[in-house]
Backbone as ProteinMPNN parsed JSONL, in Angstrom:
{"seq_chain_A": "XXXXXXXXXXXXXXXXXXXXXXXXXXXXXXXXXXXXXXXXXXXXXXXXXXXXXXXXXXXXXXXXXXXXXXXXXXXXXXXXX", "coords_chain_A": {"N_chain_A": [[6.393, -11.682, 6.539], [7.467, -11.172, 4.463], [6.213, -11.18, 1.44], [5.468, -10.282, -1.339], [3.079, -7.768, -1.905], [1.49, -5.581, -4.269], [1.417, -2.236, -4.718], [0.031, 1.269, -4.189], [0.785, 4.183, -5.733], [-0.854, 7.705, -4.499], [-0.894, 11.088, -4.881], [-2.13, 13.561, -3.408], [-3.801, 15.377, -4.068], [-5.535, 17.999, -2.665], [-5.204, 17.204, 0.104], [-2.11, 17.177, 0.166], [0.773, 15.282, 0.149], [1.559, 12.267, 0.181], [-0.219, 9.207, -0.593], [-0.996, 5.77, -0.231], [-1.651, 2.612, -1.128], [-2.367, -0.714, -0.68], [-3.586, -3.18, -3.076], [-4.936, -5.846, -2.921], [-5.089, -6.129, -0.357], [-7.071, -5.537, 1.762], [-8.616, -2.096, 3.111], [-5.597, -1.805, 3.886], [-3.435, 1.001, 4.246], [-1.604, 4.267, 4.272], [-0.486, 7.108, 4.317], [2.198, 9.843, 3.622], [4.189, 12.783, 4.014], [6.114, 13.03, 1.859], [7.79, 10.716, -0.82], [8.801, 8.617, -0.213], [8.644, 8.867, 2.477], [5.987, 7.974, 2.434], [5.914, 5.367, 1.443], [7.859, 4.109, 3.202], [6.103, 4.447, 5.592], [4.16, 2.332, 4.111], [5.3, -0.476, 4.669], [5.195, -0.111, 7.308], [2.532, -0.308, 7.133], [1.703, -2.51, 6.137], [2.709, -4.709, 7.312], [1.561, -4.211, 9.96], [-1.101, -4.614, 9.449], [-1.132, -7.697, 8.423], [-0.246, -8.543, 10.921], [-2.762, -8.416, 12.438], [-4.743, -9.22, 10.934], [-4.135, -12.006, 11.172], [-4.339, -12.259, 13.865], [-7.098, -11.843, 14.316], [-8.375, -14.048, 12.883], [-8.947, -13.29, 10.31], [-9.166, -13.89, 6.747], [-5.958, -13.683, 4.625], [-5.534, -12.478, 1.44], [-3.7, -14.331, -1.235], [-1.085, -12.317, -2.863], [-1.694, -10.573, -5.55], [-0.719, -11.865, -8.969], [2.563, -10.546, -9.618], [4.131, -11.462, -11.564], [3.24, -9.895, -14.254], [4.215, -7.951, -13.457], [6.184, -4.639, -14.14], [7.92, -3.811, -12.242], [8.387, -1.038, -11.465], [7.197, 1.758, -10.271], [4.518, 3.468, -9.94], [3.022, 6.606, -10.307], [-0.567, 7.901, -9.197], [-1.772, 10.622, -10.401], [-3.809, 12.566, -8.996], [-6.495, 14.005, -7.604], [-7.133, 12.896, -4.073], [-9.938, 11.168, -2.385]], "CA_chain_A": [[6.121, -10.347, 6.049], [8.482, -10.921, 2.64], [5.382, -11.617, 0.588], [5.233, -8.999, -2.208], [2.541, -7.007, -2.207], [1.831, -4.793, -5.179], [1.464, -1.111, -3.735], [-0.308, 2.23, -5.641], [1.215, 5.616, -4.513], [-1.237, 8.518, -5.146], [-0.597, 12.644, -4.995], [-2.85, 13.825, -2.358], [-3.712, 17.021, -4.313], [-6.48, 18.668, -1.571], [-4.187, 17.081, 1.219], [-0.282, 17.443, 0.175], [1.34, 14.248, 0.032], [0.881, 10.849, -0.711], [-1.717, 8.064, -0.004], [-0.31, 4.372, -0.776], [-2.313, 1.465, -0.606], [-2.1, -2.291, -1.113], [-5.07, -3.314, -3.797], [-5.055, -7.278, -2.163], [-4.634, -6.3, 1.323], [-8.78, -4.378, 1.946], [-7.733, -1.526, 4.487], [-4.166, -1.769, 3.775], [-3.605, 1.961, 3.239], [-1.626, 4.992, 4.902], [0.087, 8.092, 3.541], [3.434, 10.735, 3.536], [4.63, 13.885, 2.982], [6.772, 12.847, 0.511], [6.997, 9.706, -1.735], [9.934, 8.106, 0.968], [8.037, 8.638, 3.826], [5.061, 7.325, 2.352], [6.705, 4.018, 0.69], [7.939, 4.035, 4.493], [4.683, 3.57, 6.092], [3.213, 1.359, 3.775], [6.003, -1.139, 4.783], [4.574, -0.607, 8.697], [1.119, -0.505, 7.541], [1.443, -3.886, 5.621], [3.274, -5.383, 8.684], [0.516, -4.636, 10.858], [-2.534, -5.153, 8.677], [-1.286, -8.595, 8.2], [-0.384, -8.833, 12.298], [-3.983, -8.139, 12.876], [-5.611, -10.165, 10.242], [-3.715, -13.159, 11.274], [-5.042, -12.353, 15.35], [-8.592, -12.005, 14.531], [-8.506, -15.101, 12.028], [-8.911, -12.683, 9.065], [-8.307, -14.018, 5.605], [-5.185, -12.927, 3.78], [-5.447, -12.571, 0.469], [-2.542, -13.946, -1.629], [-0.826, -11.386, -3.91], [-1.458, -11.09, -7.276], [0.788, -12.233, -9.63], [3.486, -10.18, -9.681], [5.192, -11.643, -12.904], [3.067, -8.987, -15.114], [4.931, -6.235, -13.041], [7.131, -4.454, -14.643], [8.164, -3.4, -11.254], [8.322, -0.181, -11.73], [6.418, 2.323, -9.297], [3.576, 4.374, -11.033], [2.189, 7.483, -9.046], [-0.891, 8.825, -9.834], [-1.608, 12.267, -10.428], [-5.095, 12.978, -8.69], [-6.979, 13.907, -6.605], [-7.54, 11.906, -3.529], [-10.973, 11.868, -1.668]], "C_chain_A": [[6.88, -10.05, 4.764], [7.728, -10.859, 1.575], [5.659, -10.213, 0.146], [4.112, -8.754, -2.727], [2.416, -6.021, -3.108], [1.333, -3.299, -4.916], [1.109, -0.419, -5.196], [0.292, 2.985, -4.961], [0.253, 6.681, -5.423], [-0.899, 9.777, -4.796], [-1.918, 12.94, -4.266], [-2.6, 15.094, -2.819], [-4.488, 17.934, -3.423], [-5.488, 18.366, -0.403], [-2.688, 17.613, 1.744], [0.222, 16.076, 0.486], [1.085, 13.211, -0.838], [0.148, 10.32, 0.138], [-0.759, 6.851, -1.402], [-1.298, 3.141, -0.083], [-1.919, -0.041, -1.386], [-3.641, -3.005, -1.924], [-5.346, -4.644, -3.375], [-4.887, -7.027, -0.744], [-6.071, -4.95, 1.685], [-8.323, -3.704, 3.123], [-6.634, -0.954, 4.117], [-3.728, -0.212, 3.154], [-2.736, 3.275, 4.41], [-1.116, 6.441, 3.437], [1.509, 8.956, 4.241], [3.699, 11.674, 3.078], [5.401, 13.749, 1.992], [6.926, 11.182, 0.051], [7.865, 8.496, -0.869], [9.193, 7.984, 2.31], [6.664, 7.532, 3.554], [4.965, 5.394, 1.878], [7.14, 3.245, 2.507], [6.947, 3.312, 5.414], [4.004, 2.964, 5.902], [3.805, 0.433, 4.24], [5.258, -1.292, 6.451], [3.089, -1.425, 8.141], [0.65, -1.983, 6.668], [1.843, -5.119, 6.679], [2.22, -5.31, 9.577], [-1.347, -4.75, 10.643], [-2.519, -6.834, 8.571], [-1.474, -9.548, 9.63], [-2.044, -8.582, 12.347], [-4.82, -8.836, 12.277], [-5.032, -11.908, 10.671], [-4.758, -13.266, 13.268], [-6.678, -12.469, 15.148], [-8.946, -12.821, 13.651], [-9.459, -14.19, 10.552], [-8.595, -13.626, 7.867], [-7.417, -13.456, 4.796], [-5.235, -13.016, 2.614], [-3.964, -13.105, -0.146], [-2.307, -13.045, -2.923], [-1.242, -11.589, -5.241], [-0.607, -11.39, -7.767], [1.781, -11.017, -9.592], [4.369, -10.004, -11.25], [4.515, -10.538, -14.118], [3.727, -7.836, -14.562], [5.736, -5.891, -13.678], [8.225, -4.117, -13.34], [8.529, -1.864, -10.913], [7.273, 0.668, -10.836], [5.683, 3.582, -10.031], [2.65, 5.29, -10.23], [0.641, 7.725, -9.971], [-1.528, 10.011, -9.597], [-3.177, 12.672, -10.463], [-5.575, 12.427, -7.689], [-7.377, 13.187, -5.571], [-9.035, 12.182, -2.783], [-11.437, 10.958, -0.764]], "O_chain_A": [[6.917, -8.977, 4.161], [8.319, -10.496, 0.558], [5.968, -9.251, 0.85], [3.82, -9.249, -3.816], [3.344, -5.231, -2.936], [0.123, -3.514, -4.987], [1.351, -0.727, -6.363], [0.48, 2.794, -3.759], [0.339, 6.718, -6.651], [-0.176, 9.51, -3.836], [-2.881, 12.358, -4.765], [-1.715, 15.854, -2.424], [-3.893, 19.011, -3.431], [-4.928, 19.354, 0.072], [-2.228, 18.091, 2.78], [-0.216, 15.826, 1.609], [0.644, 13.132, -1.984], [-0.146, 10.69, 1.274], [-0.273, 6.936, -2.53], [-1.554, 2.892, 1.095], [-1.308, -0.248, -2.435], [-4.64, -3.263, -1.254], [-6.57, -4.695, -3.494], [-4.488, -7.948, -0.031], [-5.902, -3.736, 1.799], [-7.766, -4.301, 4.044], [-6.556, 0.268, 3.992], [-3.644, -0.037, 1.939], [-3.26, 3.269, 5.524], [-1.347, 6.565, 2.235], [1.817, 8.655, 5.394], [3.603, 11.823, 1.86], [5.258, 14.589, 1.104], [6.152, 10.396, 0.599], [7.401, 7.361, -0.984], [9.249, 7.003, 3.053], [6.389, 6.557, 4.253], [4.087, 4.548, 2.047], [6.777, 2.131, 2.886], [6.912, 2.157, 5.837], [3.137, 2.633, 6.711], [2.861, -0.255, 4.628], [4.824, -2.384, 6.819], [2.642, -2.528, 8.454], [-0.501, -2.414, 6.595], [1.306, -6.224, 6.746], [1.87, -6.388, 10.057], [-2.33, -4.893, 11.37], [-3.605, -7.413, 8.609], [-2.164, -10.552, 9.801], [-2.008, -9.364, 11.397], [-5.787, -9.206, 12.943], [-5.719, -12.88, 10.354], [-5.55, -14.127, 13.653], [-7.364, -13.194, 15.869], [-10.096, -12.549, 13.309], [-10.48, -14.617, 10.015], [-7.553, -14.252, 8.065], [-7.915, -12.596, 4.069], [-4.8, -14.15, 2.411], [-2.982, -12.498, 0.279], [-3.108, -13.0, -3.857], [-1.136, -12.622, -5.902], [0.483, -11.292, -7.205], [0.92, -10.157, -9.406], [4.93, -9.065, -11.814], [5.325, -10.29, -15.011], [3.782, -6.787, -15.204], [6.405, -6.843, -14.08], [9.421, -4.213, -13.612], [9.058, -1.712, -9.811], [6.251, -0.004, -10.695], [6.282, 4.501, -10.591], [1.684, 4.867, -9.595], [0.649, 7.735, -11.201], [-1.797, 10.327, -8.438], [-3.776, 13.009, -11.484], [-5.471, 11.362, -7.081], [-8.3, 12.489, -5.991], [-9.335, 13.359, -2.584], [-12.344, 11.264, 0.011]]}, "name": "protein", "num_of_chains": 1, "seq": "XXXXXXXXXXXXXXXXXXXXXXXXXXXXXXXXXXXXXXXXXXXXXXXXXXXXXXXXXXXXXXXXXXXXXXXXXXXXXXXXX"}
C-alpha cells in the first residue's frame, strides 16, 4: 500500500467539503469536511480500493510517473457534481 498514488482534492461548493480522488485508481474516490479529513480518507479509500481489486482479480493500474510532480497539492476551486 506504499505505492504513490497521485491524488486531486476538490471544494465541494453545492456540498461543503472536499471530494479527493485518485486519477489511476477508476472508483478510487471519497470526501471531508475539511482538507485533513479528506486527505484522511483517501489514504483508507486507496487501501481498500486496492484490497478489493486485488480479491476480485481486478487490474491495478500502475501510477503515473510521479517524477513530473512537483509534489505539491493543488485544490480545485469548483463545483463538484
Amino acid at each position: 500500500m506504499a505505492i504513490s498514488y497521485r491524488m486531486e482534492i476538490v471544494e465541494d461548493k453545492g456540498g461543503g467539503g472536499f471530494v479527493v480522488f485518485y486519477p489511476d485508481l477508476p472508483g478510487g474516490i471519497t470526501c471531508g469536511q475539511t482538507v485533513e479529513d479528506a486527505v484522511a480518507n483517501a489514504a483508507d479509500a486507496k487501501r481498500a480500493w486496492i484490497e478489493a481489486a486485488l480479491e476480485e482479480g481486478i487490474e491495478i493500474n500502475e501510477p503515473n510517473s510521479l517524477e513530473d510532480s512537483s509534489g505539491q497539492i493543488k485544490m480545485k476551486n469548483t463545483a463538484w457534481y
